[in-house]
ZAMARGU-4260 file (C-alpha; in steps of 0.2 Angstrom, whole numbers, plus 5000, padded with zeros to 4 digits):
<rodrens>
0) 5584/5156/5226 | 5596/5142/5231 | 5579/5129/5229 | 5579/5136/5213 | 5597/5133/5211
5) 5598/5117/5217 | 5584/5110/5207 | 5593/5117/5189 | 5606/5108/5194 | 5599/5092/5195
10) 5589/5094/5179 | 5607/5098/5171 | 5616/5084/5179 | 5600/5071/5174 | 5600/5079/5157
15) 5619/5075/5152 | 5616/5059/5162 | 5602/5053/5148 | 5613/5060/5136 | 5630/5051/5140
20) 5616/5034/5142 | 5610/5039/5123 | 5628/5043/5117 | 5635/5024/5125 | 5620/5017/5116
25) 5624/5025/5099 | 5640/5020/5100 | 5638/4999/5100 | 5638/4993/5115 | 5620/4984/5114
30) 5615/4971/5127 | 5611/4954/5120 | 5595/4945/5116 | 5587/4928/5114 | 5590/4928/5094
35) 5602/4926/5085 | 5603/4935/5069 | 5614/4930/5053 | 5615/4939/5039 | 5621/4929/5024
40) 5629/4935/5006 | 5621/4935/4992 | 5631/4920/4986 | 5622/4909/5000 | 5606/4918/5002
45) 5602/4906/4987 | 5586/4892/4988 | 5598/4879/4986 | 5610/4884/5001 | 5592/4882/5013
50) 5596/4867/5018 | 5616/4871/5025 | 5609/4889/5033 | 5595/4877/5042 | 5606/4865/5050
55) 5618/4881/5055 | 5604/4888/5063 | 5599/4871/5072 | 5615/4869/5081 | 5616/4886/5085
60) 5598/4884/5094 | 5602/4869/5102 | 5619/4875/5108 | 5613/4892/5117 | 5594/4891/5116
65) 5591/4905/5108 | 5581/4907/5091 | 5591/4912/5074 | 5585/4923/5061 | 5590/4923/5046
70) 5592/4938/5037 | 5596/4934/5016 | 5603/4950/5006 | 5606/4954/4988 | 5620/4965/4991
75) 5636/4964/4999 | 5635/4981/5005 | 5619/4979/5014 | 5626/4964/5024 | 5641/4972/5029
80) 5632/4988/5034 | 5619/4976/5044 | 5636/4970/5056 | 5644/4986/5055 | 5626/4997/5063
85) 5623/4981/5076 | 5607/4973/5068 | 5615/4956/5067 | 5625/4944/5079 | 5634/4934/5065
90) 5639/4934/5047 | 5646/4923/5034 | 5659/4934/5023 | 5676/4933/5014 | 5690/4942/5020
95) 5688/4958/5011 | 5671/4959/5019 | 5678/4957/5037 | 5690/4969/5035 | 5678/4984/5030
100) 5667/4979/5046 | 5680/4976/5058 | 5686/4995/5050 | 5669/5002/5053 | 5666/4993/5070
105) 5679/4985/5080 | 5668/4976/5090 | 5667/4962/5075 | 5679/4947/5078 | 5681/4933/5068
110) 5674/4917/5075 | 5681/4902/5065 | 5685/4899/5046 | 5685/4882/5038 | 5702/4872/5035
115) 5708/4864/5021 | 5709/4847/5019 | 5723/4841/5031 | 5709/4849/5043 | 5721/4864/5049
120) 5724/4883/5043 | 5738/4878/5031 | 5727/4874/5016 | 5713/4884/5021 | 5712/4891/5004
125) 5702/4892/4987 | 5703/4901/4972 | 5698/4916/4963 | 5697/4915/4946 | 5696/4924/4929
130) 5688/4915/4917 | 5681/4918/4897 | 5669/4909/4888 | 5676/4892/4880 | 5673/4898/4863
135) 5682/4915/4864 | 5697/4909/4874 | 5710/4907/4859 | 5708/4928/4861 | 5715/4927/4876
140) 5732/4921/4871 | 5748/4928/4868 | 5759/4913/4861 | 5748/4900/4865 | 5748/4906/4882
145) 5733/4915/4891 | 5737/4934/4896 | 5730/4947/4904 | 5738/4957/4892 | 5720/4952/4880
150) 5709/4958/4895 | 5713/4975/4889 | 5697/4985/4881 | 5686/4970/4885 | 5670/4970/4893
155) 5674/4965/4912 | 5663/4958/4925 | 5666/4958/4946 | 5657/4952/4959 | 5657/4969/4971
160) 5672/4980/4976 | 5669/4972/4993 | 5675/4955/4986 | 5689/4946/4992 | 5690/4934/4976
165) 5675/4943/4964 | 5685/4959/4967 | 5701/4963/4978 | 5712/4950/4974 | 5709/4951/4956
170) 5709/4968/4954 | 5727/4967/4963 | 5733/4954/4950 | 5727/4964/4934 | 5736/4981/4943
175) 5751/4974/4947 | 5751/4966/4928 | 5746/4982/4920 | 5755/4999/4930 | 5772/4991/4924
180) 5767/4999/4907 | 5769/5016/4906 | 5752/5021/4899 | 5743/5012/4915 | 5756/5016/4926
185) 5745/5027/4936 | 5729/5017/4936 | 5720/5012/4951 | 5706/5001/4958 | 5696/5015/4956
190) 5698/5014/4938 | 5694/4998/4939 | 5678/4999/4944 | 5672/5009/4929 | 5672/5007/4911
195) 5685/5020/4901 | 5701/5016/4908 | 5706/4998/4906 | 5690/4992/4902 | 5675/4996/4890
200) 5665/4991/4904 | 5662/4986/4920 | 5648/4976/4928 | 5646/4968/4947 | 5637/4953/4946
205) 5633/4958/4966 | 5636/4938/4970 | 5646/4924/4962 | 5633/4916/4953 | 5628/4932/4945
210) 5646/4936/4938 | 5649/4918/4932 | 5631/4921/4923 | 5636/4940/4916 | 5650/4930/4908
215) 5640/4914/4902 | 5625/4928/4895 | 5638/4935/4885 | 5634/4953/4893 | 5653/4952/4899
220) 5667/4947/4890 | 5679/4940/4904 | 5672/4937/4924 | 5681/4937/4942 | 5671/4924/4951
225) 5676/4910/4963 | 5676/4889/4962 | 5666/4887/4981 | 5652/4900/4975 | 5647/4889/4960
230) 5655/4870/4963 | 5637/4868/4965 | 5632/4872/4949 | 5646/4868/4937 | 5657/4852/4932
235) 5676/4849/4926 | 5674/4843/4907 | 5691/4847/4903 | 5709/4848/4912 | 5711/4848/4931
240) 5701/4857/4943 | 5706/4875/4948 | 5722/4874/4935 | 5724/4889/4923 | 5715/4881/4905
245) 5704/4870/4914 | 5684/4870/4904 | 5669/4870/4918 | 5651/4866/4909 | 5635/4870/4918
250) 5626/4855/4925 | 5608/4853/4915 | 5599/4851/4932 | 5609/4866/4936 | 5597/4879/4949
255) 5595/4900/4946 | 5603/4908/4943 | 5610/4895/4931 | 5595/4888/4924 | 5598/4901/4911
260) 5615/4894/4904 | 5614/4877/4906 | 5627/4867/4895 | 5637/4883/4893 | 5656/4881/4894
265) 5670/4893/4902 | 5688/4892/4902 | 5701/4898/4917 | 5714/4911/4912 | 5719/4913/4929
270) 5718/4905/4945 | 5726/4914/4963 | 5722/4905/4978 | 5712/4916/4993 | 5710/4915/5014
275) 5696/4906/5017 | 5682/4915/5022 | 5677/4917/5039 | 5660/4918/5052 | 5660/4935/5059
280) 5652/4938/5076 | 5646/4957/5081 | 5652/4953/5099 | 5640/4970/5107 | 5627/4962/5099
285) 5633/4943/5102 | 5639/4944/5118 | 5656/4938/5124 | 5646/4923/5131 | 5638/4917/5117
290) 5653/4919/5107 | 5664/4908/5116 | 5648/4895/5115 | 5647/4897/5098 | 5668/4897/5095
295) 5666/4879/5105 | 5654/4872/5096 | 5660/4875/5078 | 5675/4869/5080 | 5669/4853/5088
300) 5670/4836/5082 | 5652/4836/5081 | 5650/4850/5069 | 5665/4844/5058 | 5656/4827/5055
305) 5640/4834/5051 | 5635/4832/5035 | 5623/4843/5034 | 5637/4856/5035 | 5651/4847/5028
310) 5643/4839/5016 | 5652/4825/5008 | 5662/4829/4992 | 5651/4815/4980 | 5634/4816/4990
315) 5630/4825/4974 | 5621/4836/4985 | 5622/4857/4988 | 5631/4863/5001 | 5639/4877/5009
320) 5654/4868/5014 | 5661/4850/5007 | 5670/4838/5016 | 5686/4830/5005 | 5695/4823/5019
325) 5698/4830/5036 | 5689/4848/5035 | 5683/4857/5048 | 5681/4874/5058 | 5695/4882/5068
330) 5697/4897/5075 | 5706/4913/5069 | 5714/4930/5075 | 5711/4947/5067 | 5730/4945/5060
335) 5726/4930/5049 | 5718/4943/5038 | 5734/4953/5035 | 5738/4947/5016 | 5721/4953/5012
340) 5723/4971/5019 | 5741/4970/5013 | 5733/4972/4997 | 5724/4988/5000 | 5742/4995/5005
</rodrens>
């Protein structure tokens, strides 16, 4: 009887043993491997950003001699979901984005975010915008002056409600514009996700690009999109750059998703600046080893004069950063991102 004791409670001790292994494994803590994975936004999954996610990828290997993967997505969802469930090391997302992962897994840190142009975290910004098709913009005035007051029944386009620029900031801008007025005063960012409330209706674009193109296709009569996501593609004909009025044309030799609309023209209505976006680690996944590698080696000289990955501002070539003057990486806490939550608040 006692053998027979004895041996029930070893099977019971072995059995919540496995069970406490499987629960700790479910719960993040993964051991690293010899790849890399990094998932990318729709916004940079694109053909002509192959060449920027290459040269990431080949300072990554040559720094800690392990292989990276790339993983492309056409959703935002999907890539924050791919951090958040510890199928990638590292990621390239705007603020927003980091904020809903660090949420659903506090084991994603930001690594580094690129400065502005005096090559520290001061001007590391750029711009959201609200723009309308050049033609239509006189309907967007009130007194000569464009208002958000005209966005008002009108056929809106987002980039996804996981946005920082295509969505949050914008959809903070319009709220705080519109609940003033006692027949909005209780609308929401849920209402602005759908058409019925302030909008006919509401379409995501699901990345920059196909925002800026919902508008340019004349499927949407005003678009939230941002200038990094589609500098590539588009030229200053008229005003200053990133000013409130200024016309963009599509370049003819212009690649998808703006092949489509080339020689169209859009006007700014509205321009708010926006925390740079940052590169994300899963540290689980990553390791704390690799990240400090990897937080070393981004913000190193070496990288910052690379022009493969800062690519110089007249090169007249793609790119998923531009060098201007003295840009760079740096690293960042998790408080630099407190403006963007603050708008959740």
């Amino acid at each position: 009887m006692k053998k027979k004791v004895s041996l029930l409670v070893m099977f019971v001790v072995f059995a919540v043993s496995l069970t406490a292994c499987s629960m700790g494994s479910a719960g993040g803590s993964t051991k690293a491997d010899d790849v890399i994975d990094i998932v990318w936004y729709p916004n940079e999954s694109g053909s002509d950003m192959k060449s920027s996610r290459d040269e990431m990828a080949k300072v990554i290997e040559e720094a800690t001699g392990k292989k990276v993967e790339h993983h492309l997505t056409t959703d935002y969802a999907i890539a924050i979901e791919t951090m958040v469930n510890n199928n990638a090391d590292l990621a390239f997302m705007g603020a927003q984005g980091y904020i809903e992962a660090h949420k659903g897994n506090e084991a994603i840190k930001p690594l580094v975010v690129a400065t502005g142009p005096s090559g520290t975290l001061d001007d590391a910004v750029y711009h959201s915008w609200l723009a309308v098709n050049q033609s239509d913009q006189e309907k967007y005035k009130v007194d000569g002056e464009f208002s958000l007051d005209t966005i008002e029944g009108k056929n809106m386009s987002f980039v996804s409600n996981s946005s920082t620029s295509g969505f949050k900031v914008p959809a903070a801008s319009i709220l705080t514009h519109f609940t003033k007025q006692e027949k909005y005063s209780n609308l929401t960012e849920m209402d602005l996700m759908k058409g019925g409330s302030l909008f006919s209706k509401v379409l995501f674009g699901n990345s920059h690009q196909g925002s800026a193109v919902n508008l340019l296709k004349g499927t949407a009569d005003v678009a939230a999109f941002c200038d990094t996501c589609v500098e590539n593609y588009v030229e200053v004909v008229e005003g200053e750059g990133n000013t409130e009025g200024a016309v963009y044309k599509v370049q003819d030799d212009a690649a998808e998703p703006f092949n489509q609309v080339t020689g169209k023209k859009f006007t700014l209505m509205s321009v708010t600046p926006v925390l740079n976006a940052p590169f994300v680690a899963n540290i689980d996944v990553l390791g704390q080893e690799d990240f400090d590698k990897l937080q070393k080696l981004f913000t190193s000289d070496e990288v910052a004069n690379n022009e493969e990955i800062f690519v110089p501002e007249n090169s007249g070539k793609s790119g998923l950063f531009f060098k201007t003057d003295k840009e760079r990486f740096a690293a960042v806490k998790d408080s630099w991102f407190d403006p963007i939550r603050k708008l959740s608040n």
